[in-house]
C-alpha positions in Angstrom: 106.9 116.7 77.7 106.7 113.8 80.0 106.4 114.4 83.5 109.5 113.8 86.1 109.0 111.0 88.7 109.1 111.9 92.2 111.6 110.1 94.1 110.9 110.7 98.3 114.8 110.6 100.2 114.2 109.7 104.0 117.8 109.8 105.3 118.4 111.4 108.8 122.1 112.2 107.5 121.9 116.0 105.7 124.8 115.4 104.2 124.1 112.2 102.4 120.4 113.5 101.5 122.4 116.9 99.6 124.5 114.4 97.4 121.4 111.9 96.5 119.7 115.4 95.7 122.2 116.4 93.6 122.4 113.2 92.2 118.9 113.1 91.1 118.6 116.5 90.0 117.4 117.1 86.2 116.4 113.5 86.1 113.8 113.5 88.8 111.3 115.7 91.2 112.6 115.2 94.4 111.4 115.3 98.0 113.3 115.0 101.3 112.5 114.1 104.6 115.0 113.3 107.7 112.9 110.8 109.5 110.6 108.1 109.4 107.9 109.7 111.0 107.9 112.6 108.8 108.3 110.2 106.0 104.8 108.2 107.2 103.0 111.9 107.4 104.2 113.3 104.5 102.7 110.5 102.3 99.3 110.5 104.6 98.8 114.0 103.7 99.0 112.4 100.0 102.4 112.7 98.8 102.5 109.9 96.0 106.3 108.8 95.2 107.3 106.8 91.9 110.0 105.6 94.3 111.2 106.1 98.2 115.0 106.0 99.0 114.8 104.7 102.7 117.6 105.1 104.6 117.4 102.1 107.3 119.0 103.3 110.7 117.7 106.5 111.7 116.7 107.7 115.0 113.4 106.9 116.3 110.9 104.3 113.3 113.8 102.2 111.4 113.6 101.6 108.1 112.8 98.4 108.6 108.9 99.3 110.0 108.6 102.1 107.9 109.1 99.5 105.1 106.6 97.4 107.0 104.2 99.8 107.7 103.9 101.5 104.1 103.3 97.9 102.8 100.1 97.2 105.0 98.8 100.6 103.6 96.2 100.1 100.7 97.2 103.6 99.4 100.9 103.3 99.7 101.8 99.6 99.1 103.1 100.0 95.3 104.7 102.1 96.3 108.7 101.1 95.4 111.1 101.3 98.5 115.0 100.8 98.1 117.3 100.6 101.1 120.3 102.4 101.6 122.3 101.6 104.9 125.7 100.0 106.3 124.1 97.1 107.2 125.5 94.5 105.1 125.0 91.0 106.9 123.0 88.6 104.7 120.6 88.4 107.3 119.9 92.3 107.7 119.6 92.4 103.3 117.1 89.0 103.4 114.8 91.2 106.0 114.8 94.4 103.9 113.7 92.2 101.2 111.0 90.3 103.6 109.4 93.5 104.9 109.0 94.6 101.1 111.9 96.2 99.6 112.6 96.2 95.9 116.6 96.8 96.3 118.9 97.0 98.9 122.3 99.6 98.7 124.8 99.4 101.1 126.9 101.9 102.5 128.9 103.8 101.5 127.0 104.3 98.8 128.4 103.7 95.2 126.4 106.2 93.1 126.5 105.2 90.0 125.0 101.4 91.0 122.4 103.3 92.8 121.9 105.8 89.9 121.5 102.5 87.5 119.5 100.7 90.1 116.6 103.7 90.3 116.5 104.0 86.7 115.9 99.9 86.2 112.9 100.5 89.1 111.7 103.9 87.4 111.7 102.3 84.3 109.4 99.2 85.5 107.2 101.3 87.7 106.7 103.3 84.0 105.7 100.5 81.8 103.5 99.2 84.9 101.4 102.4 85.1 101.2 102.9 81.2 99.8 99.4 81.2 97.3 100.6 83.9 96.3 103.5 82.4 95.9 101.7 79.2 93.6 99.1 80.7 91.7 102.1 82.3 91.4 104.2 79.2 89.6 100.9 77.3 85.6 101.1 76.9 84.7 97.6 76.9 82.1 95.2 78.1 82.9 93.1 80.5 81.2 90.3 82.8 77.8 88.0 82.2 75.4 89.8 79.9 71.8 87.9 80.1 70.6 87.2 76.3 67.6 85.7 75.1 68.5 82.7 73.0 65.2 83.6 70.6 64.7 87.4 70.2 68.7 88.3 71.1 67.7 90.9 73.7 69.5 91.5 76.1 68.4 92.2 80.4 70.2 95.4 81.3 71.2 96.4 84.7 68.1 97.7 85.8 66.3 94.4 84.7 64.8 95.5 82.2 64.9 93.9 78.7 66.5 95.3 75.7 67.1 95.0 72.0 71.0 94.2 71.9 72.7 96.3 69.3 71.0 99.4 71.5 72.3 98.1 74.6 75.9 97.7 73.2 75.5 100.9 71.5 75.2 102.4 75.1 78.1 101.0 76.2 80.8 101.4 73.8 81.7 104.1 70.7 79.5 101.7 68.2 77.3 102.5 65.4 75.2 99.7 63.3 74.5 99.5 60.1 71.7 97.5 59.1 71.5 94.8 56.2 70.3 91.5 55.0 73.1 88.6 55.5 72.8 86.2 52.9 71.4 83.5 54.9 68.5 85.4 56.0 67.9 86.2 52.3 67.4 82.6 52.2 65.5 82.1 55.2 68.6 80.2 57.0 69.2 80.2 60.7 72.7 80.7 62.0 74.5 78.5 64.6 75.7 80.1 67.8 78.9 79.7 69.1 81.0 80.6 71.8 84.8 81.6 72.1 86.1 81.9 76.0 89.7 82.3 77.0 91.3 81.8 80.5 94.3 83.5 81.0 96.6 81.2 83.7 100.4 82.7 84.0 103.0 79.5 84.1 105.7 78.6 86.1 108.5 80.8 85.8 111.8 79.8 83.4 115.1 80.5 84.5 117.7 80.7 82.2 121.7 79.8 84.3 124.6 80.7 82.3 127.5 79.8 84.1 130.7 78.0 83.0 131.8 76.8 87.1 130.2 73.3 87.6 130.1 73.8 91.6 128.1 77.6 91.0 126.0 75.9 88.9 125.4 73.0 91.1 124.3 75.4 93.8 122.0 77.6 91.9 120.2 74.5 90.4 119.8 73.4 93.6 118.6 76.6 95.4 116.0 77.2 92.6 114.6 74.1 91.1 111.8 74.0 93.5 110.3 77.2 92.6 111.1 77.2 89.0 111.6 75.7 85.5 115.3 75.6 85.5 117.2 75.7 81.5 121.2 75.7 81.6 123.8 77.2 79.2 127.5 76.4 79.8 128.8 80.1 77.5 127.0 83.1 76.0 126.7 81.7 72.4 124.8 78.7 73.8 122.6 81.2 75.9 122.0 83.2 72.7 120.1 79.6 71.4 118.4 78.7 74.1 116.8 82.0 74.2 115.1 81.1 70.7 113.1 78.5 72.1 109.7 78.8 71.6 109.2 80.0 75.3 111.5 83.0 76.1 112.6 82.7 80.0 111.4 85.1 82.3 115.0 85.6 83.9 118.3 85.6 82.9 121.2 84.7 85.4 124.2 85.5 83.7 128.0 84.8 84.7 130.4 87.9 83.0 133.7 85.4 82.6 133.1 82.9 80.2 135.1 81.2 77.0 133.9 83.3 74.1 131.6 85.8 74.0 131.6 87.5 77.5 128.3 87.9 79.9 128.6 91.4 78.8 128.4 91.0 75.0 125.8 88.5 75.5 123.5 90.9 77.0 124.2 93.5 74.6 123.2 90.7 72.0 119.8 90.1 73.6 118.8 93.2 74.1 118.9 94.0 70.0 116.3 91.7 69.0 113.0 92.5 69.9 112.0 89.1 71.5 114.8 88.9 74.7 115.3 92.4 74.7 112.5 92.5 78.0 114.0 89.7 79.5 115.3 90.4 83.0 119.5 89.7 83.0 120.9 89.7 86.4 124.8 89.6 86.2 127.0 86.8 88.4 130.7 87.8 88.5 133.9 88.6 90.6 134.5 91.9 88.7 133.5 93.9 91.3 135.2 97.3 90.1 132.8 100.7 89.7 133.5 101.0 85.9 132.5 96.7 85.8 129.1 97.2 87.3 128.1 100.8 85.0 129.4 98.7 81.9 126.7 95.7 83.4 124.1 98.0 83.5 124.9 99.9 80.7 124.4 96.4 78.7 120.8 96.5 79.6 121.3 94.1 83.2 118.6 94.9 86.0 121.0 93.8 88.7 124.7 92.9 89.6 125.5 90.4 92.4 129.5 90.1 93.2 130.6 86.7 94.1 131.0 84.8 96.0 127.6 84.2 95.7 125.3 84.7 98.5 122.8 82.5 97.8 119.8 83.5 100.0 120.4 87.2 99.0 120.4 85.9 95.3 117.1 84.3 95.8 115.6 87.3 97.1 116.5 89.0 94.2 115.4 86.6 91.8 111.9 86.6 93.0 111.7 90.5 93.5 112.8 90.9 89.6 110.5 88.0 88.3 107.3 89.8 90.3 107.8 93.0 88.7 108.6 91.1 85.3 105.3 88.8 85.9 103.3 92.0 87.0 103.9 93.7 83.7 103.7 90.6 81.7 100.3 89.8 83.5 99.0 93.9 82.1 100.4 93.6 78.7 98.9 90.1 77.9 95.2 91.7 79.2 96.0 94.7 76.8 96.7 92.3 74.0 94.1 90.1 74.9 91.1 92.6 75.2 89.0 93.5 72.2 87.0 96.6 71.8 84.5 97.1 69.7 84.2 100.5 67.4 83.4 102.2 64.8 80.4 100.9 62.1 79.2 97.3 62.4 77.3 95.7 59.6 74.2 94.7 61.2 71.0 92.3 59.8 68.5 93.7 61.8 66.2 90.0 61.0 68.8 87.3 62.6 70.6 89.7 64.9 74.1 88.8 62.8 77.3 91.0 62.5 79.4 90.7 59.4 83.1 89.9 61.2 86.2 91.0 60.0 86.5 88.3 57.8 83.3 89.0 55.5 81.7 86.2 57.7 77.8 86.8 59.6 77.6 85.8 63.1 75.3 86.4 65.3 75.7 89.4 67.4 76.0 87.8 70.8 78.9 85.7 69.5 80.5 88.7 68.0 80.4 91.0 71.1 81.7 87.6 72.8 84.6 87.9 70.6 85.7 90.8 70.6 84.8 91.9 74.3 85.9 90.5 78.0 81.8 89.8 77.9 80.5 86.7 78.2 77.5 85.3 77.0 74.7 83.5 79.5 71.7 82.5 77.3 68.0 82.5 78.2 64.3 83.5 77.1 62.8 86.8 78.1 59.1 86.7 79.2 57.7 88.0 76.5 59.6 85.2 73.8 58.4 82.7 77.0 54.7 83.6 76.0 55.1 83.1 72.5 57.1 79.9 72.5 55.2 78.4 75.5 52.0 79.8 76.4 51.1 76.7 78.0 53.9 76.8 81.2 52.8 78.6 84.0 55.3 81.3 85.6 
């Protein structure tokens, strides 16, 4: 049975704090604090959250430094913080944003957007620690490991010098099995190569579906600097440009629209198995409680009633794309990773592995390959001595 996240409620009214209880109850562990200073102690004495409902007026710390101040904590600064307050001004939502927030709910509070709004966050801060966890949980080698080009030893981290398939042995759950290749059967030598990849993320797509020419304007021109812009004018079109060969990282979708409607075009993407992780944030005058549980019910991650506020959209948009590029970042370095197990065929006379492919190469290059290790060639001293006795140390 998986364990319940632990959602932390700092609101100063006890009214309000009983209803987000009750709210939460079944769904998630909760604790409850009235202020911000009991907040800040609580998680010093090692209360660790999945997410914090901070309310942002409150006698005493506002919400706004307790935001602050639990971002410029090491320990706490994952931690995901959405506000809840009847401060509604553009300006007071762009600085909950600024001092770290991941949402922002205004008072009074419409439950079931704020219900939907913790489950998108839960859900994220989910796949981001399963990812972590993952990457924790995988025995692999990792860095520069010193090899002698000649006799394939390999220095460990005590400087001493040692044959390679013992020291990879020691590091990961790897047995050899030793052989002849063919090409040492016919006194051959094998050539040596090298396989490194860079991972370097790309500038952000942004996919705008919207029908107005004026909204469209403005949101081409509010973004473009930051990111790779693509435009559909109606949901069908949308549907096709999210086929592309590069999916976007971010869907801004309008709900009123000739055809298919924002709504069914969501419900489209999320079937197939290539958009259905693609952020959708919703655009749209429908503005009615039953309007904004059918957007997130679609599969949307946010819902922004127009008019449009355009700074407050922005803020939005890069707060969904960091925890979108924050999971895509841990996924592609679980996919990417290679671990080595189980029984390697080994030819203990040129140091080569047979490969997955019925292939030998030489054992360096195969740990290379199928580790984060990566390979730095040299000559031990005793291969120095027998290759050139003559040098001088």
């Amino acid at each position: 049975m998986q364990k319940k996240e632990t959602i932390l409620i700092v609101e100063d009214e006890r009214f309000n704090a009983s209803i987000l209880r009750d709210m939460l109850h079944g769904k998630y562990e909760t604790e409850t604090v009235f202020d911000g200073e009991q907040a800040l102690l609580l998680l010093d004495q090692g209360c660790v959250p999945d997410l914090i409902l901070l309310d942002v007026m409150m006698p005493g710390i506002d919400g706004y430094e307790i935001c602050r101040r639990i971002k410029n904590n090491p320990k706490t600064k994952n931690y995901p913080v959405i506000f809840m307050t009847s401060k509604s001004e553009p300006a007071d939502i762009a600085k909950g944003f600024e001092v770290g927030a991941v949402d922002y709910v205004t008072k009074p509070v419409n439950y079931v957007v704020l219900q939907n709004r913790i489950r998108v966050h839960i859900e994220l801060q989910r796949a981001i620690k399963q990812s972590e966890e993952a990457l924790q949980n995988i025995d692999t080698l990792r860095g520069f490991l010193p090899v002698c080009c000649s006799c394939k030893k390999v220095r460990s981290e005590n400087g001493t010098w040692e044959e390679f398939e013992e020291f990879v042995e020691s590091k990961l759950d790897v047995s050899f099995e030793n052989s002849l290749c063919p090409k040492c059967r016919d006194n051959n030598e094998m050539e040596i190569t090298d396989d490194n990849f860079v991972y370097k993320p790309e500038k952000n797509v942004i996919l705008l579906v919207e029908d107005e020419r004026f909204n469209l304007n403005m949101l081409v021109d509010i973004l473009k600097d930051e990111y790779e812009l693509r435009i559909a004018k109606d949901g069908m079109s949308a549907l096709q440009r999210c086929q592309a060969d590069r999916k976007p990282d971010l869907i801004l979708l309008d709900v009123l629209m000739l055809g298919i409607d924002g709504f069914e075009t969501c419900k489209q993407l999320k079937t197939l198995p290539e958009t259905e992780n693609i952020p959708v944030i919703f655009m749209t005058v429908k503005r009615q409680t039953n309007d904004l549980l059918k957007g997130f019910e679609v599969g949307g991650v946010d819902y922004i009633v127009k008019p449009i506020d355009y700074k407050e959209l922005k803020v939005r948009v890069k707060n969904h794309l960091n925890l979108h590029n924050q999971r895509k970042i841990l996924e592609h370095q679980i996919k990417e990773i290679q671990t080595l197990t189980g029984l390697l065929p080994y030819c203990p006379k040129c140091k080569s592995v047979r490969n997955d492919d019925g292939y030998w190469e030489l054992i360096d290059a195969y740990v290379g390959n199928h580790s984060e290790a990566r390979i730095s060639h040299g000559l031990c001293e005793e291969c120095m001595q027998k290759l050139y006795p003559d040098l001088d140390d």
